[in-house]
TORDOVO-325957 format. One line per field, with one value per residue (C-alpha): x, y, z; residue number from 0; residue in three letters. Coordinates in Angstrom, 1 decimal, always signed. Example, Ala and Ser with C-alpha at 12.3 -4.5 7.8 and 13.67 -1.06 7.14 Angstrom:
BEGIN
east	(+12.3_+13.7)
north	(-4.5_-1.1)
up	(+7.8_+7.1)
num	(0_1)
residu	(ALA_SER)
END
This chain:
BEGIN
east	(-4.5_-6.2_-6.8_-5.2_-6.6_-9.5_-9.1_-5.1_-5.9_-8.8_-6.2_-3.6_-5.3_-5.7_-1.9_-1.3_-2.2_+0.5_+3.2_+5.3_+5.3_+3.0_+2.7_+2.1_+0.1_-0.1_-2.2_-5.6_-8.6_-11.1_-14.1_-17.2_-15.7_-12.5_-13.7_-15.7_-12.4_-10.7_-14.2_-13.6_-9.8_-10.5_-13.2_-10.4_-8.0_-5.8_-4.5_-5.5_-5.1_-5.5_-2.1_-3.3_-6.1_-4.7_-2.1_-3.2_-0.8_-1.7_-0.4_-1.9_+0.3_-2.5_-5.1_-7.0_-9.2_-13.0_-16.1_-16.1_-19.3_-21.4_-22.9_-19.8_-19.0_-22.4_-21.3_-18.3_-17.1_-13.5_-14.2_-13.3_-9.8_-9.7_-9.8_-5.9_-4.4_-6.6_-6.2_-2.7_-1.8_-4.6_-5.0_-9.2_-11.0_-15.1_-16.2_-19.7_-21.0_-19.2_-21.4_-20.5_-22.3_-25.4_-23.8_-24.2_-23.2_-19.9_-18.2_-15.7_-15.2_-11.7_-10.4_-11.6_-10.1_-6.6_-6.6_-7.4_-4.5_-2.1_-3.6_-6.8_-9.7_-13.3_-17.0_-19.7_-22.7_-24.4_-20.8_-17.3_-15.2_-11.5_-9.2_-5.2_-3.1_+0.0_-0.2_+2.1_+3.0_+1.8_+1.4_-1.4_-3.8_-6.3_-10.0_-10.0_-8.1_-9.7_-8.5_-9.3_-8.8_-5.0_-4.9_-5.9_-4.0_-0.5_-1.9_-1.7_+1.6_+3.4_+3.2_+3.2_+6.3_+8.1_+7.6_+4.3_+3.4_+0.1_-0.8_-3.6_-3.3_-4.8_-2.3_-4.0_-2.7_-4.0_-2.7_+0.8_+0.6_-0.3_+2.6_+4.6_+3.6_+4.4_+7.8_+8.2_+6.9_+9.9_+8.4_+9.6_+7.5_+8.4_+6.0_+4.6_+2.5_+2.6_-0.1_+2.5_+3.5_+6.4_+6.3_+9.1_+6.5_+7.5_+9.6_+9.1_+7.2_+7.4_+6.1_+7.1_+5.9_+3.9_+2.7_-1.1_-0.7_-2.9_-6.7_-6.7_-10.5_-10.9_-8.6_-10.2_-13.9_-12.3_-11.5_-14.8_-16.2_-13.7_-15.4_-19.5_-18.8_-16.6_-14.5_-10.5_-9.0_-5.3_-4.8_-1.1_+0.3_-0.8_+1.2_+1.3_+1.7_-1.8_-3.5_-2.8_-5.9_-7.8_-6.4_-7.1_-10.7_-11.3_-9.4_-12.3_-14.7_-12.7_-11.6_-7.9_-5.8_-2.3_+0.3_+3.3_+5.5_+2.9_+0.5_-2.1_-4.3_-7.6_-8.3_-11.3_-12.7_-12.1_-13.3_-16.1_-16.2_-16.4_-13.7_-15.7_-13.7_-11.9_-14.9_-17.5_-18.4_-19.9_-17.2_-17.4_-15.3_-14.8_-13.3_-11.6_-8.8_-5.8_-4.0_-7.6_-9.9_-11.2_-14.5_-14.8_-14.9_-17.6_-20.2_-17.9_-17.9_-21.6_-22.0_-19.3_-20.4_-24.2_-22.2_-20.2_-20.8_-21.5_-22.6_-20.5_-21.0_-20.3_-19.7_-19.6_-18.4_-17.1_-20.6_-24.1_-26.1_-23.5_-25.3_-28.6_-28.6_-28.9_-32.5_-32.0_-29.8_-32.3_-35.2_-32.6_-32.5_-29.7_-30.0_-29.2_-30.7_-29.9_-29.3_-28.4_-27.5_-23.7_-24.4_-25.7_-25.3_-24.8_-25.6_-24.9_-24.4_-27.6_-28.6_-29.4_-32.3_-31.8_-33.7_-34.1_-32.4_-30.3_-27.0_-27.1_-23.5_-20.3_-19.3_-22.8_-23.7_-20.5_-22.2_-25.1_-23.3_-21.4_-24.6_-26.1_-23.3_-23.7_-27.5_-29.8_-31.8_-31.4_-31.1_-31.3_-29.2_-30.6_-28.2_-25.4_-23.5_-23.0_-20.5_-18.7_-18.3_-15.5_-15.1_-13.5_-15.1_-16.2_-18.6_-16.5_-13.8_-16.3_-17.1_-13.5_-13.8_-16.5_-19.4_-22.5_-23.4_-24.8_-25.4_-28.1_-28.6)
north	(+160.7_+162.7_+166.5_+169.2_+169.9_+172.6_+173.7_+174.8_+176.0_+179.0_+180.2_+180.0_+181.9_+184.3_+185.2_+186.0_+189.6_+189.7_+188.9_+191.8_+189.4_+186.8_+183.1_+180.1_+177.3_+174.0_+171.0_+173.7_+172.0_+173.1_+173.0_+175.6_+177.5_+177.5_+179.7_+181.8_+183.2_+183.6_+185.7_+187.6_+188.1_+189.5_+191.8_+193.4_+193.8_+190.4_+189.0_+185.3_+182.8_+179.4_+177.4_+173.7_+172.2_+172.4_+175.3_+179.1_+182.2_+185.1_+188.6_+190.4_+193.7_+196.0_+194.8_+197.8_+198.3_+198.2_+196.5_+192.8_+191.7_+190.5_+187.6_+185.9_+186.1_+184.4_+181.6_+180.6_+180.1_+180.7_+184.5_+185.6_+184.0_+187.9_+189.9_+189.1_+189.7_+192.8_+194.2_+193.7_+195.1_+198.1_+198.8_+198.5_+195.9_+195.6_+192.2_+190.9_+188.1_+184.6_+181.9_+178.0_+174.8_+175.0_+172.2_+174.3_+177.7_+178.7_+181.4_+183.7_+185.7_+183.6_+185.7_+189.3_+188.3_+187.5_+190.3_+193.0_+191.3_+192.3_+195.9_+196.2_+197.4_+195.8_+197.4_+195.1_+195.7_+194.1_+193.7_+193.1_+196.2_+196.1_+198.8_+198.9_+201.0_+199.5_+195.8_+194.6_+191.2_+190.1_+186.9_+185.8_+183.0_+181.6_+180.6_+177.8_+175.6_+177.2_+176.4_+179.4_+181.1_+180.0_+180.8_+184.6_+185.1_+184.0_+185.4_+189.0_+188.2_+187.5_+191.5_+193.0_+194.6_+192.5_+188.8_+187.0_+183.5_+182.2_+179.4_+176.9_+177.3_+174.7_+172.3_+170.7_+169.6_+172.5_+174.9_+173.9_+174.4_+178.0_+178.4_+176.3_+178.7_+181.8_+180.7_+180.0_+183.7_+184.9_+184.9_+183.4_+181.1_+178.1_+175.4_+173.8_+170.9_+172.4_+174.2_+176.7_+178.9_+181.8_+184.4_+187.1_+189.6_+192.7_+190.7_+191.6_+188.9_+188.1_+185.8_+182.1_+178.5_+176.1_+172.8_+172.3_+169.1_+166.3_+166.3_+164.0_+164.2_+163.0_+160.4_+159.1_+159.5_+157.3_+154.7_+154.7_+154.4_+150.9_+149.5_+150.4_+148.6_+145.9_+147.2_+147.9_+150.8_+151.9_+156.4_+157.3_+160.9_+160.6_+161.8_+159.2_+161.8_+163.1_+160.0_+158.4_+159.8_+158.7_+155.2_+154.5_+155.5_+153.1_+150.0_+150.9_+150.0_+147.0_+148.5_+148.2_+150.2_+149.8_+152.9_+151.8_+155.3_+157.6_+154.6_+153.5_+150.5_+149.2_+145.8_+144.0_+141.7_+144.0_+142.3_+145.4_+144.3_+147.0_+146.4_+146.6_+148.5_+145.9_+144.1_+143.8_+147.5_+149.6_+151.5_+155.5_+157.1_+160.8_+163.6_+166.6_+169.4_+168.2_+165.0_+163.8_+162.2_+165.2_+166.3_+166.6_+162.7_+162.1_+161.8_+159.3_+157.3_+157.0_+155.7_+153.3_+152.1_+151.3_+148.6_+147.1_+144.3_+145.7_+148.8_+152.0_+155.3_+158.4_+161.2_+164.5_+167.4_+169.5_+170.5_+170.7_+170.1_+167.7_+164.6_+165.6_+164.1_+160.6_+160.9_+160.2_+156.9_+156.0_+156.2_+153.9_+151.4_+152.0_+151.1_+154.3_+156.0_+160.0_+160.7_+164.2_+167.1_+165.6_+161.6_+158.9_+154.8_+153.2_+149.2_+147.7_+145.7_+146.8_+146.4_+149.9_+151.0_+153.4_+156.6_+160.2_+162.1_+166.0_+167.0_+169.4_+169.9_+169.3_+166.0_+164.8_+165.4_+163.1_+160.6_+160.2_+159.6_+156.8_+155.7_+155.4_+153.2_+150.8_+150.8_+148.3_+150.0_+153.6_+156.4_+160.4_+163.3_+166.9_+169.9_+168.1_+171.3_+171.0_+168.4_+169.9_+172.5_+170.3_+167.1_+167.9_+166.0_+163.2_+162.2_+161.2_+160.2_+157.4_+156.7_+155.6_+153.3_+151.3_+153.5_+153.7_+157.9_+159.9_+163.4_+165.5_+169.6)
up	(-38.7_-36.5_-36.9_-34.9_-31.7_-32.1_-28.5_-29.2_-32.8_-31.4_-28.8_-31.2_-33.8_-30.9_-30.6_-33.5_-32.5_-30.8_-33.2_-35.0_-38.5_-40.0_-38.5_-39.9_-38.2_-40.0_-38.8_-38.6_-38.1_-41.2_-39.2_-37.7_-34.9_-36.2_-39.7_-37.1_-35.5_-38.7_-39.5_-36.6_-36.9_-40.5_-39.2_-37.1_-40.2_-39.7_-43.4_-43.0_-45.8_-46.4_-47.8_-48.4_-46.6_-43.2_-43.0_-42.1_-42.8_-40.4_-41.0_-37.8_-38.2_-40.0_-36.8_-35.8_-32.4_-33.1_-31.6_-32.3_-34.3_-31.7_-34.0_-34.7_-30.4_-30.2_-31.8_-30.6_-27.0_-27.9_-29.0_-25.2_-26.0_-27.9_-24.7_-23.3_-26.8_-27.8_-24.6_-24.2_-27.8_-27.7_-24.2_-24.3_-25.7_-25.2_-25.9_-26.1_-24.4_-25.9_-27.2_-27.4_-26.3_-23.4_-21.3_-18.1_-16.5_-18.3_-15.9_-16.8_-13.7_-14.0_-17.2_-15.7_-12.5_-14.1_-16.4_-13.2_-11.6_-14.8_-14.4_-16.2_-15.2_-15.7_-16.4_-16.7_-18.9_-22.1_-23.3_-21.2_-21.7_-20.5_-20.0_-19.1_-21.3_-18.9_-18.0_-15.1_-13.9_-11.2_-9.0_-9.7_-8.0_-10.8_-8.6_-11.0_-13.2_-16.0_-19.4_-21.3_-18.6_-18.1_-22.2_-22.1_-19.0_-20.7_-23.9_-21.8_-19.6_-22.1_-23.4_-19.7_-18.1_-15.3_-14.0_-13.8_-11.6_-12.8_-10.0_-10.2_-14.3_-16.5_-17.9_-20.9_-23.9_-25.6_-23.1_-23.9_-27.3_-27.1_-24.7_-27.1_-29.9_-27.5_-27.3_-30.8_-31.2_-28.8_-25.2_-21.9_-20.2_-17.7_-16.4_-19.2_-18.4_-14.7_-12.6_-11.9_-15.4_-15.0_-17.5_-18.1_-19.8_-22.5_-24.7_-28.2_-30.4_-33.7_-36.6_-36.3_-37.7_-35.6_-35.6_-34.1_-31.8_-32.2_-31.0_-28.2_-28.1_-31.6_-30.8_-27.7_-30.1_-32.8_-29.7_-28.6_-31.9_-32.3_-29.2_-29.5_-33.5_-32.2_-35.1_-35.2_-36.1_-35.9_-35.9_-36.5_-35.4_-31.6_-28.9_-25.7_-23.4_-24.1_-23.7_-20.4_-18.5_-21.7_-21.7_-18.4_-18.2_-21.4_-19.7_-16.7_-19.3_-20.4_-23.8_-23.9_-27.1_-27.6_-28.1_-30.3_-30.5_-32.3_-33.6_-31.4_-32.5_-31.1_-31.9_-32.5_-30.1_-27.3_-23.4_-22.9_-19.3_-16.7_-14.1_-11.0_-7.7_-5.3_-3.3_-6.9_-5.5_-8.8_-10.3_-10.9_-13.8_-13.4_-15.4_-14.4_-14.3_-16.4_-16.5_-15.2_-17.5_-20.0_-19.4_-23.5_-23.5_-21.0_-23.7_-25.5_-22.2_-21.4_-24.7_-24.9_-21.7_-22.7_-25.0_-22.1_-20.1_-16.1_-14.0_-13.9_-12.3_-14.3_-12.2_-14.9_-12.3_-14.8_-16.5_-14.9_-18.4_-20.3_-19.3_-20.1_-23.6_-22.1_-22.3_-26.3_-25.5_-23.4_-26.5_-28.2_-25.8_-23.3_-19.7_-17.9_-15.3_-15.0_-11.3_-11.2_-13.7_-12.6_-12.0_-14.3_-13.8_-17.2_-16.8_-20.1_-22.7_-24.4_-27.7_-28.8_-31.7_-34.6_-34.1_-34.7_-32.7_-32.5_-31.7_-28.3_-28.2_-30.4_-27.5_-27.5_-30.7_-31.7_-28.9_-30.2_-34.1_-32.1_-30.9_-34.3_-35.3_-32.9_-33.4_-35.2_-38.4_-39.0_-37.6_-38.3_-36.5_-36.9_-36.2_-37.5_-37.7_-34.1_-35.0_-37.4_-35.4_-33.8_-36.3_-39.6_-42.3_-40.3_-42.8_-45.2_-42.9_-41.2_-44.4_-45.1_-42.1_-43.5_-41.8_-44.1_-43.4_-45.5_-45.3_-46.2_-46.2)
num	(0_1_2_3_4_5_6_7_8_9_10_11_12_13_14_15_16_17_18_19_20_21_22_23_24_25_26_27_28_29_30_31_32_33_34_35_36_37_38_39_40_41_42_43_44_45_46_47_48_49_50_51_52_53_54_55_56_57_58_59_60_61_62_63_64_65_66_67_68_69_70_71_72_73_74_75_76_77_78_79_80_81_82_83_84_85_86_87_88_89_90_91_92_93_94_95_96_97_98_99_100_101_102_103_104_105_106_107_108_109_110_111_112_113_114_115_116_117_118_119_120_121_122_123_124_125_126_127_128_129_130_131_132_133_134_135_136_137_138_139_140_141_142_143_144_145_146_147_148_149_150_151_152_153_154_155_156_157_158_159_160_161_162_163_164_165_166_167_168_169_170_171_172_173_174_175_176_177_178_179_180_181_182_183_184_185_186_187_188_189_190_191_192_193_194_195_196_197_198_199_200_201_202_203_204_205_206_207_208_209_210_211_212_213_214_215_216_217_218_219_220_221_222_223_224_225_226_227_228_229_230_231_232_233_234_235_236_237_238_239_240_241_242_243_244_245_246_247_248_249_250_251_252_253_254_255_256_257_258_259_260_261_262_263_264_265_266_267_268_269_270_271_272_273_274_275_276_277_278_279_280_281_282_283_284_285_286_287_288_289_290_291_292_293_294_295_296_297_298_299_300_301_302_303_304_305_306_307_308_309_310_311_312_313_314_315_316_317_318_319_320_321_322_323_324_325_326_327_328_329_330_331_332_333_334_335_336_337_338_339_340_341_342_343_344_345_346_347_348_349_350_351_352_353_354_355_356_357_358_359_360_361_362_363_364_365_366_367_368_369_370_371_372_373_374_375_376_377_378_379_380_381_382_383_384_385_386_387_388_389_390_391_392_393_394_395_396_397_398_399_400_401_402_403_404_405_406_407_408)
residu	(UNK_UNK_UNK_UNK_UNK_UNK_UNK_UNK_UNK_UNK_UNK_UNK_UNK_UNK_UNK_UNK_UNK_UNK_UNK_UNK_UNK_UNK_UNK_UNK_UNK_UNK_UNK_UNK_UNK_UNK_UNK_UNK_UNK_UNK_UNK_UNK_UNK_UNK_UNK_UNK_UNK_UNK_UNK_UNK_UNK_UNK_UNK_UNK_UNK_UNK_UNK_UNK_UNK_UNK_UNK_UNK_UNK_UNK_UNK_UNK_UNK_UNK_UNK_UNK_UNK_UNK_UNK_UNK_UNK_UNK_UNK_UNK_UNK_UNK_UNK_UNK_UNK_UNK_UNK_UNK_UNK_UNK_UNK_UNK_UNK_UNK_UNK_UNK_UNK_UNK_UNK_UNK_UNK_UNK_UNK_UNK_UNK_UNK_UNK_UNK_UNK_UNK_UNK_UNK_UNK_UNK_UNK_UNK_UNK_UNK_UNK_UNK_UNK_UNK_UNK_UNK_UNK_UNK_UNK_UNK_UNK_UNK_UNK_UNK_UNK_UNK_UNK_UNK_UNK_UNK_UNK_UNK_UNK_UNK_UNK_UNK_UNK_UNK_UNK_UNK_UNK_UNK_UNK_UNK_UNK_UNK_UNK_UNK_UNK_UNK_UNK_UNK_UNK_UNK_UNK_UNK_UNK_UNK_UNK_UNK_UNK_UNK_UNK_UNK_UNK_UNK_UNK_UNK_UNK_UNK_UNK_UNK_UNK_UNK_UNK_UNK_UNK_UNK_UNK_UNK_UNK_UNK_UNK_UNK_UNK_UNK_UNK_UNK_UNK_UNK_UNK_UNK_UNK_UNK_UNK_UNK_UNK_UNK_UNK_UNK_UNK_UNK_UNK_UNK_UNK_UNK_UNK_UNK_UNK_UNK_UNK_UNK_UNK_UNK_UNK_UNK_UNK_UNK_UNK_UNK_UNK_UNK_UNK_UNK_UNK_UNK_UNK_UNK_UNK_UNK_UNK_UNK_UNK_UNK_UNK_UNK_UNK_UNK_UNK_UNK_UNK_UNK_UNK_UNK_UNK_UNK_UNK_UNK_UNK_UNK_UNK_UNK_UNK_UNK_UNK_UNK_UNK_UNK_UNK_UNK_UNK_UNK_UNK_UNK_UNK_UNK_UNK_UNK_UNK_UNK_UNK_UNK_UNK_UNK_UNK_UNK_UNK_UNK_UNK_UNK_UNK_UNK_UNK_UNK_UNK_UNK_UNK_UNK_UNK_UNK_UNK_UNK_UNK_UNK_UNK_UNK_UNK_UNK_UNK_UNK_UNK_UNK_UNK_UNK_UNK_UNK_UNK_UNK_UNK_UNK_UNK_UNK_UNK_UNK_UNK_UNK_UNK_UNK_UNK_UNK_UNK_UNK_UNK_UNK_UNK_UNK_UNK_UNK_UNK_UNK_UNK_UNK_UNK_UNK_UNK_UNK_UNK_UNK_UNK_UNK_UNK_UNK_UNK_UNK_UNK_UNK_UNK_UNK_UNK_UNK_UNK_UNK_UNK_UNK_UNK_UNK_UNK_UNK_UNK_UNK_UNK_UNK_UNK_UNK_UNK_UNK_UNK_UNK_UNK_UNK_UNK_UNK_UNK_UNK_UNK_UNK_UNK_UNK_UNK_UNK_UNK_UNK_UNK_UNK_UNK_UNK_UNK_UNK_UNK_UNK_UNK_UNK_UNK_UNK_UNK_UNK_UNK_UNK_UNK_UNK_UNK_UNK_UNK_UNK_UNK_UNK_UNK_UNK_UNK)
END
């Protein structure tokens, strides 16, 4: 089974601010970031307990405004996801810089620039702060299809008086859970799974239960890990309408799963042959905006790739640093040559070396533990807790599958 999508559990952990009566989110992912906003939500007077291993009861109704610890921001890129729901419930919120992964210039001009349209007002210093003590809908023109973006501005329409349009909105998978979950909570939101979201703001919200949807990211790791092992694995509990982009960027790199319902298997044996373009022309796999292929799985990619037979562009446009952790395939043996912060050609199969290495980011650092699997001897990954940052368990869990991983503090 794969674990609940990390990306729609931060937001949704978010809007619980906003409900008038405790929530319960099952399928939680018990990793890194996603203690840090529980840390932070308790710093602001939010009740959050843990029922089971994966279910989280939040009882936001005794949340008071005060500063947000700036060490716990740091760490997490998901702590700007606060400002739409602190700002819509208080009217002010000052938030300090957000931290995350160092794969490249993260704006967010894109969440400021939404909120201002609802009514706030923005002052820029060593921290954000936002002020709007009346928030009004607004038609509103995103600069980008930013995902957390999209998130914090339904996160604040839902609570302003009057209609809001939010055009060129993300459409993830994650983004429509947290809409999901805001209409489960009581508010009114068209467009789901569209670039186009309607919201009927000032409805009241209250407490609800909700289901985290599957990680999609995991999911399209676990395939990757299949095909650089030659090994077969089958992950139950996936949604098919999440994968398509996914899917097709594997059968590029001749690694074909099958979805049966909510089971989808990859066999052993798989062909590994990159599909060259019409002509024998080198083929380029890109990612981008929603139902493009996700920029989270472009480190899964390179590295599935360096075990496939053929020549294949990887075009990264999302991210200006994300491919820069190539440099470590490259000590293990893989044929790549890094064009540009955005560009590497990956001609493969080669026979990669065990090494020691360190996890960059949460997608790398899962890349290079795929790498490692597919290696010859042994190999080492410092700053592990990179990954578990976005990987629940996955020790253990590759363990399961036969993986011999061991783990050491």
């Amino acid at each position: 089974m794969p674990a609940g999508n990390k990306n729609a559990a931060l937001p949704a952990l978010t809007a619980t601010l906003l409900a008038d009566g405790p929530v319960t989110l099952n399928n939680v992912p018990r990793i890194r970031d996603v203690e840090t906003m529980i840390a932070l939500l308790v710093d602001l007077g939010v009740q959050v307990d843990w029922h089971g291993t994966n279910t989280l009861r939040v009882d936001a109704r005794a949340a008071r405004p005060k500063a947000l610890d700036p060490a716990l921001c740091a760490r997490i890129r998901a702590s700007i996801l606060l400002a739409g729901p602190l700002l819509a419930r208080f009217g002010s919120v000052t938030l300090p810089p957000p931290g995350g992964d160092v794969i490249g210039r993260r704006r967010v001009d894109t969440h400021f620039l939404a909120l201002e349209q609802l009514g706030a007002e923005l002052t820029v210093g060593e921290s954000y702060k936002i002020e709007g003590k009346r928030l009004t809908g607004a038609e509103i023109f995103l600069d980008e299809p930013s995902v957390t973006g999209t998130e914090n501005a339904l996160l604040a329409a839902v609570m302003a008086h009057g209609r809001t349009v939010l055009r060129n909105a993300a459409a993830e998978p994650h983004v429509q859970d947290v809409a999901r979950l805001l209409i489960a909570m009581g508010a009114s939101i068209e467009g789901i799974g569209t670039n186009v979201y309607t919201i009927e703001g000032g409805r009241p919200l209250g407490g609800c239960e909700f289901t985290i949807g599957p990680d999609h990211i995991e999911i399209a790791s676990f395939i990757g890990l299949a095909a650089v092992t030659d090994g077969a694995i089958t992950i139950e509990g996936v949604r098919s309408d999440d994968l398509r982009s996914t899917l097709f960027g594997f059968e590029r790199l001749g690694v074909r799963p099958r979805v049966d319902g909510q089971r989808l298997v990859v066999d052993s044996g798989q062909e590994r042959r990159i599909r060259p373009d019409l002509g024998g022309h080198v083929p380029k796999l890109e990612d981008g905006p929603w139902p493009a292929f996700p920029a989270d799985a472009m480190s899964i990619a390179v590295v599935t790739a360096t075990q496939c037979e053929g020549m294949v562009l990887i075009f990264e446009k999302m991210f200006e640093s994300r491919l820069f952790f190539v440099d470590k395939l490259i000590g293990m043996g893989a044929r790549i040559v890094l064009c540009d912060p955005h560009r590497v050609v990956v001609s493969g199969p080669s026979q990669l070396r065990g090494g020691t290495v360190e996890s960059p980011d949460i997608r790398a650092g899962m890349a290079m533990l795929l790498a490692a699997l597919a290696a010859e001897g042994t190999s080492t990954i410092h700053n592990v807790g990179q990954i578990e940052r976005g990987y629940e368990q996955i020790d253990s869990r590759l363990r399961a599958l036969g993986a011999e991983i061991e783990r050491f503090e």
